[in-house]
C-alpha positions as CSV (number, residue, x, y, z in Angstrom):
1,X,0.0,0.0,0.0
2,X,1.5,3.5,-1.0
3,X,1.6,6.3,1.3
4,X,-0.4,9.0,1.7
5,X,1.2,12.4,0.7
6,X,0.5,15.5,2.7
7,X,2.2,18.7,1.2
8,X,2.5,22.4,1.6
9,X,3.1,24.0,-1.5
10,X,4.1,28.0,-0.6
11,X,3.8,30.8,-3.7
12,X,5.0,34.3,-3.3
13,X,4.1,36.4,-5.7
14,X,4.1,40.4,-6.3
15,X,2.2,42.8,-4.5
16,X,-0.9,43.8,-6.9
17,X,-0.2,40.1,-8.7
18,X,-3.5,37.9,-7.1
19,X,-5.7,39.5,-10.1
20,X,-3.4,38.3,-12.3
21,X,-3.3,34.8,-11.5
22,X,-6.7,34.1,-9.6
23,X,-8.0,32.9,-12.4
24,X,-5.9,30.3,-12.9
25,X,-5.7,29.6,-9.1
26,X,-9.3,29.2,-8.7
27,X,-9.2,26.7,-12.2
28,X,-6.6,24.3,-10.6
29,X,-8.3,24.0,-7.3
30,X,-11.3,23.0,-8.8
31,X,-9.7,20.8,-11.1
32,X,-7.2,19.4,-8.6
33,X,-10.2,18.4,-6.3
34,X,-11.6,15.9,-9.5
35,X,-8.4,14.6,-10.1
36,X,-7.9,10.7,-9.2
37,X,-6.4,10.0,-6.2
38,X,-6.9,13.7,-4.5
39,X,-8.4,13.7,-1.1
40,X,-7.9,17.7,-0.6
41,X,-6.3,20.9,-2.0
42,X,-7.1,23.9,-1.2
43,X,-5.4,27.4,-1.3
44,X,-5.1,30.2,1.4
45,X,-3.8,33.5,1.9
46,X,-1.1,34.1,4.5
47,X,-3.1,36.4,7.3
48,X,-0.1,38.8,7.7
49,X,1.4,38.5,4.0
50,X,-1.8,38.6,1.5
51,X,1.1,38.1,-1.4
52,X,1.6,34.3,-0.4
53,X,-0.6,31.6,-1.3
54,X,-0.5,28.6,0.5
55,X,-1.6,25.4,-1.2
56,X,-2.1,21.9,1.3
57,X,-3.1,19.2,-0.5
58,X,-3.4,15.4,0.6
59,X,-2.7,12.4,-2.0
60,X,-3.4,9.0,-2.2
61,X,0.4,8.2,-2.9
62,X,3.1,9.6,-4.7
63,X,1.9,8.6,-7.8
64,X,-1.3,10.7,-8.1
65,X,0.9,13.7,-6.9
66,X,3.1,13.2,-10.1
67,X,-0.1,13.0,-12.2
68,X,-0.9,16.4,-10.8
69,X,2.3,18.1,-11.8
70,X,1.5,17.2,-15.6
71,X,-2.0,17.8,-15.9
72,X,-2.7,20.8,-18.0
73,X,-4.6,22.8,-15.2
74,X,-1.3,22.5,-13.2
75,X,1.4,23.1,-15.7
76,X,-1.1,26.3,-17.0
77,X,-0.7,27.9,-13.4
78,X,2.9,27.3,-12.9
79,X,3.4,29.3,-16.4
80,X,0.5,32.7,-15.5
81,X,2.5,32.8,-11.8
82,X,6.3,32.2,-13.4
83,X,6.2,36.2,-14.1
84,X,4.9,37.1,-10.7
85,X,6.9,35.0,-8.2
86,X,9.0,36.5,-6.3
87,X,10.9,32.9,-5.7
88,X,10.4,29.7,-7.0
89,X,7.5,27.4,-5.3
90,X,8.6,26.2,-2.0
91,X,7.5,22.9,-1.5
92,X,7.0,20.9,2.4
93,X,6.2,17.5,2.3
94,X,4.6,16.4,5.6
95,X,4.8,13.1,6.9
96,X,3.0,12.4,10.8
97,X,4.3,13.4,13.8
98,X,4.5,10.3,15.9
């Protein structure tokens, strides 16, 4: 049995950039949540920095989380937020606490 996969995924982006990019924000949630082997995925704002997004998703295994990375929803929102981040993705994979 694979593993679940819990993960952080943490975009900065420029002040003034979120109208930008909602768009295709908004489209890969909603397309994330259909994908096989999603449980969750959602996006936040950061309370005290409204120019970071905060993704947490949970996957069935690492498999489906590679699926995700080359659907077209995904690579279309890594491409509209290239031009806005102000650092690449930073990326925390969780595993329990035990």
């Amino acid at each position: 049995m694979s593993q679940e996969v819990n993960l952080v995924a943490i975009l900065e982006i420029d002040e003034g950039a979120w109208s930008k990019i909602s768009d295709a924000v908004n489209v890969c949630v909603s397309r994330s949540r259909e994908e096989k082997g999603n449980h969750s995925y959602t996006a936040y704002f950061q309370s005290d920095k409204p120019n970071k997004i905060v993704f947490i998703e949970c996957w069935a295994n690492q498999q489906a989380l590679d699926a995700h990375c080359e659907t077209e929803h995904f690579q279309n929102l890594m491409r509209v937020v290239k031009p806005f981040a102000v650092k690449p993705l930073e990326l925390l994979n969780l595993i329990p606490a035990k």
